[in-house]
C-alpha positions as CSV (number, residue, x, y, z in Angstrom):
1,X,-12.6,-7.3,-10.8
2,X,-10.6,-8.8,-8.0
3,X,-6.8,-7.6,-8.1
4,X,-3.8,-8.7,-5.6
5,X,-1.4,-5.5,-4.8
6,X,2.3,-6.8,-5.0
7,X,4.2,-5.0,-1.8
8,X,6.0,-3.0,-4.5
9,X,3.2,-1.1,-5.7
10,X,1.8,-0.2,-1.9
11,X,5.6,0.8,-1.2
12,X,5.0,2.7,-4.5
13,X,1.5,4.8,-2.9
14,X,2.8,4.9,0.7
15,X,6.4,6.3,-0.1
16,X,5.7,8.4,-3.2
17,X,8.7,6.5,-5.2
18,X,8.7,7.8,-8.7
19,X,8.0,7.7,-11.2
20,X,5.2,4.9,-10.2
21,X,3.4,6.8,-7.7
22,X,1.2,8.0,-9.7
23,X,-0.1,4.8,-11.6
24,X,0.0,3.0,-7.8
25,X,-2.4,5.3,-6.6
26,X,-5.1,5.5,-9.5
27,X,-5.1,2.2,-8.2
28,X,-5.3,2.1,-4.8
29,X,-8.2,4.8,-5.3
30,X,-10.2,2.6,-7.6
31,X,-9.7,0.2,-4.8
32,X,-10.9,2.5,-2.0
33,X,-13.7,3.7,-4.2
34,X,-14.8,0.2,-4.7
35,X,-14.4,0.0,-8.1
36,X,-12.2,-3.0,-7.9
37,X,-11.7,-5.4,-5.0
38,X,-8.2,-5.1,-3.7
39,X,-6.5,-7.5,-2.1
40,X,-2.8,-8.0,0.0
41,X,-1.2,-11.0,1.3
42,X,-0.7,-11.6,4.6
43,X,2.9,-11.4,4.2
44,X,3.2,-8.3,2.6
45,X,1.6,-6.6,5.5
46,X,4.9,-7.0,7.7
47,X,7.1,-6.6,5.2
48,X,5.6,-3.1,4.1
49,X,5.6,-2.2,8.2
50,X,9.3,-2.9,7.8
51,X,10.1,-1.0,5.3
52,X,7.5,1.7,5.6
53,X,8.8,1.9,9.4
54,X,13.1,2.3,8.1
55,X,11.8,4.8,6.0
56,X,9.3,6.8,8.2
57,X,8.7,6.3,11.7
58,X,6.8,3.7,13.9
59,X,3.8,5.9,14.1
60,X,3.6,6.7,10.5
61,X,4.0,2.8,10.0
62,X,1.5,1.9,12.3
63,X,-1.1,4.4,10.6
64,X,-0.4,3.1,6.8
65,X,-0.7,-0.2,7.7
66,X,-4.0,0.1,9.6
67,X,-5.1,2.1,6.4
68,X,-4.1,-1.1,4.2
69,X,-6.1,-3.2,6.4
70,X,-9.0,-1.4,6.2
């Protein structure tokens, strides 16, 4: 099964927002487990460093987004 993450549920994983965290993740672990083939736009990558970066720090943002590409 092929499935497209809207930036919303990645800001969901990355920044623990409840009370979707938990649903985000299941996801993103059937993702990283292969289960599922998981897929991100382009765009969504620097609009997540953007926001992930405001709300952490530019190392922290630099880290989840090289985890999202991988």
């Amino acid at each position: 099964m092929k499935i497209l993450f809207d930036t919303n549920i990645i800001l969901d994983w990355l920044l623990d927002r409840k009370p979707f965290s938990e649903a985000s993740k299941k996801c993103i672990e059937k993702a990283k487990n292969h289960e599922i083939e998981g897929y991100i736009t382009v765009h969504s990558l620097s609009d997540l460093f953007y926001l992930v970066h405001k709300s952490l720090n530019l190392e922290q943002a630099k880290e989840y987004i090289n985890q999202i590409k991988n």
